[in-house]
N, C-alpha and C positions, 0 to 999 in steps of 0.2 A: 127537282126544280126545273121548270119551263128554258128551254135555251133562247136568248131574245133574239129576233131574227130583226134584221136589217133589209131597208129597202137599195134596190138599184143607185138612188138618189145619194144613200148617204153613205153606199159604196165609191162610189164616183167622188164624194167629196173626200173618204179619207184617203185616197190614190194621186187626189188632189186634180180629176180630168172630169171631162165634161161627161154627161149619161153617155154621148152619143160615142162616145170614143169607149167608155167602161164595155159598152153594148157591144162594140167592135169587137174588142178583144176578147169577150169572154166567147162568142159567135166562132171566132178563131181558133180559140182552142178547146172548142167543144164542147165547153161545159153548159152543167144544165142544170139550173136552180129552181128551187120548189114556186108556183105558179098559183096563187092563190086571188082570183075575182081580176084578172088579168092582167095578176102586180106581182114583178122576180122578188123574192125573198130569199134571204143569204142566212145563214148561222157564221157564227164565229169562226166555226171551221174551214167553214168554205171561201170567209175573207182569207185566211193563213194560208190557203194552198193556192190564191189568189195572188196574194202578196211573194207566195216563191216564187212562183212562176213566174211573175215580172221581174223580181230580182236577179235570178237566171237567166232571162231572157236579154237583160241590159249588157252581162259581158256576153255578148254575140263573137266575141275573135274566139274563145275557149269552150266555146258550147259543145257540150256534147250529148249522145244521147242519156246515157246515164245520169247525167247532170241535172235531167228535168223530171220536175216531180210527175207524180200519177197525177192522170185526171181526176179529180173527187166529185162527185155526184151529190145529191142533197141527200141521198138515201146512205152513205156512207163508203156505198162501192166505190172502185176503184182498177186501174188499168192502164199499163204500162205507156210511157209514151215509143209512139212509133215515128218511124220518119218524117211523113204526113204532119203528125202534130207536131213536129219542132219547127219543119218550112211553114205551119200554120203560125206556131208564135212570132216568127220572125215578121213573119207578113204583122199582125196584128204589131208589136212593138215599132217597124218599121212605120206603119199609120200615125201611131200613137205620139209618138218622137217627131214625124211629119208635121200635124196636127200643132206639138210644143213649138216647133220651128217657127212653123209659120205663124205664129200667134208674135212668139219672140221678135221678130223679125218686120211684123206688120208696126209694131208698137215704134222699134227702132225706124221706119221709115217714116212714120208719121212726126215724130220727134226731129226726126232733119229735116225735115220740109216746112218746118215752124222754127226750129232752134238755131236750124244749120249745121252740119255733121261737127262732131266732138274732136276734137284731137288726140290722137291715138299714145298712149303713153305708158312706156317698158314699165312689169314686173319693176327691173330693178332699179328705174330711178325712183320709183317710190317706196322700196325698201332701203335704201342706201338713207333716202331721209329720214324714215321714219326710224332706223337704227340707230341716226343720229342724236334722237330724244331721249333713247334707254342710257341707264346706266353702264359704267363699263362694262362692270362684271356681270349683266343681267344673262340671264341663261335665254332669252327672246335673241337679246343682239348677233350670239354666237350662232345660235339656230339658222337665222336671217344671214352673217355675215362671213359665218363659217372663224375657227380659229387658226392659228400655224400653231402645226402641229411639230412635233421634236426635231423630225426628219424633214420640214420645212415645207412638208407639204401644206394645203388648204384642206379644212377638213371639210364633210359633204353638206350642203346648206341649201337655202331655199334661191340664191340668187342664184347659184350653179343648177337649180334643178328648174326654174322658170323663167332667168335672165332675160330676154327682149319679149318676152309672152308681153301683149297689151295687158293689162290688170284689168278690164272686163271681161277677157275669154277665162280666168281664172276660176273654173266652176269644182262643182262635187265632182263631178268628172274622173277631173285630171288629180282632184286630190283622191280617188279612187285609186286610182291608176299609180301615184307615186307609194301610197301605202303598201302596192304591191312589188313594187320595183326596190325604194329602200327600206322599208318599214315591216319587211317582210317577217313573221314572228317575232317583233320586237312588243311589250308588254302595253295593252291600252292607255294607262296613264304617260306612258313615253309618247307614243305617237300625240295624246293631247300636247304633251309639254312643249315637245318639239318641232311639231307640224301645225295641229289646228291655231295653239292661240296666237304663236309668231305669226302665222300664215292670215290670221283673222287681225291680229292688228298693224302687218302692213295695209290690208285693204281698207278697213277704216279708215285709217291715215288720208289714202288716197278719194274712198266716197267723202273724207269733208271737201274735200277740193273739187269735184266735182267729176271726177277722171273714169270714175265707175259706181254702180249700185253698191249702197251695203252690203256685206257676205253673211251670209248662213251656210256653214256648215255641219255634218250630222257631226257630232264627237262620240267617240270611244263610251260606253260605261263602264265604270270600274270605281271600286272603293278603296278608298285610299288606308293602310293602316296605321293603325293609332300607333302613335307614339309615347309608349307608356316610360314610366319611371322607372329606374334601378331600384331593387329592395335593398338593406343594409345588408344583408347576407352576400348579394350579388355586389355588392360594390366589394365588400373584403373578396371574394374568390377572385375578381380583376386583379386587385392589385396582387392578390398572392401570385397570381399565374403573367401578369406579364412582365415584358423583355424589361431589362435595365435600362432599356432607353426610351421605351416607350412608357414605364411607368410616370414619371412627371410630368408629361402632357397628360396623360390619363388622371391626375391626378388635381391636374389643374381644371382641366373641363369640368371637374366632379367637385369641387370646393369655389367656383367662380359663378357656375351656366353660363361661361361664355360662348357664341356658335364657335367652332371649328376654325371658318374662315377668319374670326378676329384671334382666337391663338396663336396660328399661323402667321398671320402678320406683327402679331406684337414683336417690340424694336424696345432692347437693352435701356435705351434712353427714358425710356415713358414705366421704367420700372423702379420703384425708391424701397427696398425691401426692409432699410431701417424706419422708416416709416411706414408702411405697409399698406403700401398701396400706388396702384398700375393704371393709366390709362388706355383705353382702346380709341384705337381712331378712325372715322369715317366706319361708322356702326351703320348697321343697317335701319337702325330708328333716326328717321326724317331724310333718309337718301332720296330723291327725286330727279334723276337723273345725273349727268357727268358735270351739269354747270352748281348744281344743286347736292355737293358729299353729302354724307351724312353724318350725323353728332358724332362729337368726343363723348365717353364717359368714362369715369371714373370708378374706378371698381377695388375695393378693400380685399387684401391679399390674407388668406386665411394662417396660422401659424402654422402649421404642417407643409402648408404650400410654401412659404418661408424657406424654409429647409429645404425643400425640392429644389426649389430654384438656385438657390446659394450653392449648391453642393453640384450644378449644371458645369460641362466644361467650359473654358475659355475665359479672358479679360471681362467679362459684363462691360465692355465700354461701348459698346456699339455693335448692331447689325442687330439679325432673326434672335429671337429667343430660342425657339425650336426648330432644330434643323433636324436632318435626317442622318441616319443613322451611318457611322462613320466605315463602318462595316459595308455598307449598301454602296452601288455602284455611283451614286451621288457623293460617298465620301465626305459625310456631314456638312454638305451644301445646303441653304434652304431651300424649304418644300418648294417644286415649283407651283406654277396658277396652269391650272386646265380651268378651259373656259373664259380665263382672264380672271378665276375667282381662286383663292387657298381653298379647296373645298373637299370634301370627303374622302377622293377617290384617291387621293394622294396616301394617306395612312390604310387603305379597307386590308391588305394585308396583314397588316399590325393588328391592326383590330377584329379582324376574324379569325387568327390565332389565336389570340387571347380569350376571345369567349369560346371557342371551340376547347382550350385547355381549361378553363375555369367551368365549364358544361354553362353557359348562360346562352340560352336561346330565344330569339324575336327580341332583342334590342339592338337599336341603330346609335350612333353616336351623336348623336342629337337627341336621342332617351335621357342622357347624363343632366343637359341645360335645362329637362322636365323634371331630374332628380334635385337639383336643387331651386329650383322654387317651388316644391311639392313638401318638400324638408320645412323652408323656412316657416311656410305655410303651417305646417304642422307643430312649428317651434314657436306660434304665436306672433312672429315677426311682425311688427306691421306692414301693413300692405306699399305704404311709401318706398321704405325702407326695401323692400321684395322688390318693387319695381326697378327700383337704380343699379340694383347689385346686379340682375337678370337681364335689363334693355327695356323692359317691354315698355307700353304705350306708358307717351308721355301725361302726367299729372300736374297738380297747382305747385305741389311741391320742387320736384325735379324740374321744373321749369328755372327755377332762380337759380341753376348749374350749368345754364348752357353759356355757349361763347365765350369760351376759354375759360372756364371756371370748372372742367376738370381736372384740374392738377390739384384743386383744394382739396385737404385729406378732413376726412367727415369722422370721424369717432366713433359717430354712433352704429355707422356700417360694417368699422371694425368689430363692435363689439358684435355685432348684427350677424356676422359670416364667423365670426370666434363659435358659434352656438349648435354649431354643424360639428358634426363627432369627428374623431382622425380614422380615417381609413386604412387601416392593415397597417404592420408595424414595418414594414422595412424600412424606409426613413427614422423612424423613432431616434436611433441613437448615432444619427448622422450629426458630426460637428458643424454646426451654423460657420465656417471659418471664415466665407464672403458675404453676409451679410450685411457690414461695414462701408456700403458702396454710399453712393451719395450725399 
């Protein structure tokens, strides 16, 4: 197959610079492309060792000569760079980046001599706003506003790493430049999480107001992995292998799908185990921010899960349902919030022993709230029914349960989650003796 060759023109447009500046650079560092009725032709190759070469060439503090690729030729040869050709790229980059400036810069003077210069305004007062609209517990806020951390410190955030920066000089740049400073081998989907989209929607925030350009920045690729379901095999080896204290929260995620975070938070009071059934509060289905919780629901407590919880220590009259382990330096305190949210990393110990002793490999604990509505799914549940018990998107039905209408206990959801098998027998022949609560 023919290799398609590209002209100067639409080299220059995918580097995104003008011919006369592509002509520069390439004149700079030598290179020399096949010449066909007195028109440069590129192959694919020779955009790629095109493309390193400017990417090398941009961090100019770290250059070295090792750093820069061979010259490539149309003919395929090749040849080391030498001194020469690195003060050559610099000279062409230094043009090239000149060239951006000045272009940058002509637009911004023309724009104050008709508009009138803009008002100059901090990074952080328009991250501090816009953090204002997130949810408490959003993992964007923390990003942006940093958390206190145990030891009372602040943890590392975007206000600490660009604080009085104007929010126009905010470019790829400097988010180049921070990935390498914090983000240093940290995994691409983190740096998205915690860098680009906080960082992309304080600037939004600020282009609607008029404070600066919309942002583009490049993101990370990376694929995120699925989060498959537990098989029934793999749910009895959990329960057989985990700790005495960890098995009822293990066993609750796994007869409820509820996320972690609402386990966590569940409160003795919102639980009626002679009637069977718990609700959870400010869910993540219809959250919209701090002025805007999100839904109660109601959720049917399964009869094995009965037993788990009844046979829990302590009065049931009040406080966490699951605290931590009395044994553990928290000494059966509740979980605390990292990030402001009950969230995963609080138990990952527990839980990584546990599948490490039961041999269960590539599930996450959020696998468990896949296992059951994959279950119910498979039990012919209907789909109404699957929705309310799980959270997920609201319907015509579960619509007529909101606004304080979950503490109504539904029948049909008991029978609904009854239909789910019991998991390993160590509860089996534990005496129901508190049950009797409410």
């Amino acid at each position: 197959m023919v290799e398609k060759e590209m002209t100067l023109a639409e080299v220059a447009d995918r580097f995104n610079l003008s011919e006369l500046t592509m002509r520069r650079f390439l004149r700079r560092i030598g290179f020399e492309a096949i010449q066909a009725q007195g028109t440069l032709l590129f192959t694919e190759d020779d955009y790629k060792a095109i493309r390193e070469a400017r990417r090398k060439c941009r961090s100019r503090s770290s250059l070295r000569a090792e750093d820069i690729p061979a010259t490539t030729g149309s003919k395929g040869t090749s040849r080391p760079a030498s001194d020469r050709d690195i003060s050559m790229k610099l000279q062409a980059l230094d043009e090239a980046r000149a060239d951006e400036i000045r272009g940058r810069r002509q637009a911004e003077i023309y724009d104050e001599l008709i508009h009138g210069k803009k008002p100059s305004h901090p990074f952080k007062e328009a991250a501090v706003n816009y953090a204002a609209t997130l949810a408490e517990g959003a993992t964007q806020r923390f990003a942006i506003v940093g958390h206190i951390r145990r030891d009372g410190s602040i943890s590392p955030c975007l206000i600490e790493d660009f604080g009085e920066w104007p929010v126009d000089r905010v470019n790829q740049e400097a988010v180049d430049r921070l990935i390498q400073q914090r983000f240093a081998g940290r995994a691409p989907a983190t740096i998205d999480r915690h860098l680009i989209t906080p960082l992309t929607g304080v600037l939004n925030w600020a282009a609607r107001r008029g404070w600066c350009a919309r942002p583009y920045f490049e993101r990370p690729k990376y694929r995120s992995k699925p989060r498959r379901p537990a098989s029934p095999d793999e749910l009895e080896r959990l329960a057989a292998a985990a700790s005495p204290h960890f098995l009822p929260l293990l066993l609750f995620l796994s007869l409820t799908g509820a996320r972690l975070s609402e386990a966590l938070r569940l409160d003795w009071p919102d639980v009626d185990l002679k009637r069977r059934w718990l609700v959870l509060r400010n869910t993540k289905r219809g959250k919209r921010g701090p002025d805007h919780p999100g839904e109660d629901r109601g959720v049917p407590i399964h009869q094995q899960l009965v037993l788990a919880l009844a046979n829990l220590p302590g009065d049931h009259q009040g406080g966490r349902v699951f605290k931590t382990d009395p044994r553990s330096p928290g000494k059966g305190a509740p979980y605390p919030e990292i990030h402001g949210e009950s969230g995963g990393g609080q138990i990952k110990t527990a839980w990584r022993g546990t599948c490490a002793r039961a041999g269960v490999a590539g599930l996450v604990v959020h696998g468990l709230r896949h296992t059951v509505a994959t279950r119910l799914k498979e039990l012919r549940v209907p789909e109404e029914y699957r929705q309310q018990i799980v959270g997920h998107a609201r319907n015509p039905m579960t619509e007529r349960y909101e606004h304080g209408e979950a503490e109504i206990v539904r029948p049909e959801l008991i029978e609904a989650i009854d239909q789910l098998p019991w998991i390993g027998a160590k509860l089996v022949q534990l005496a129901p003796a508190k049950v009797n609560n409410g």
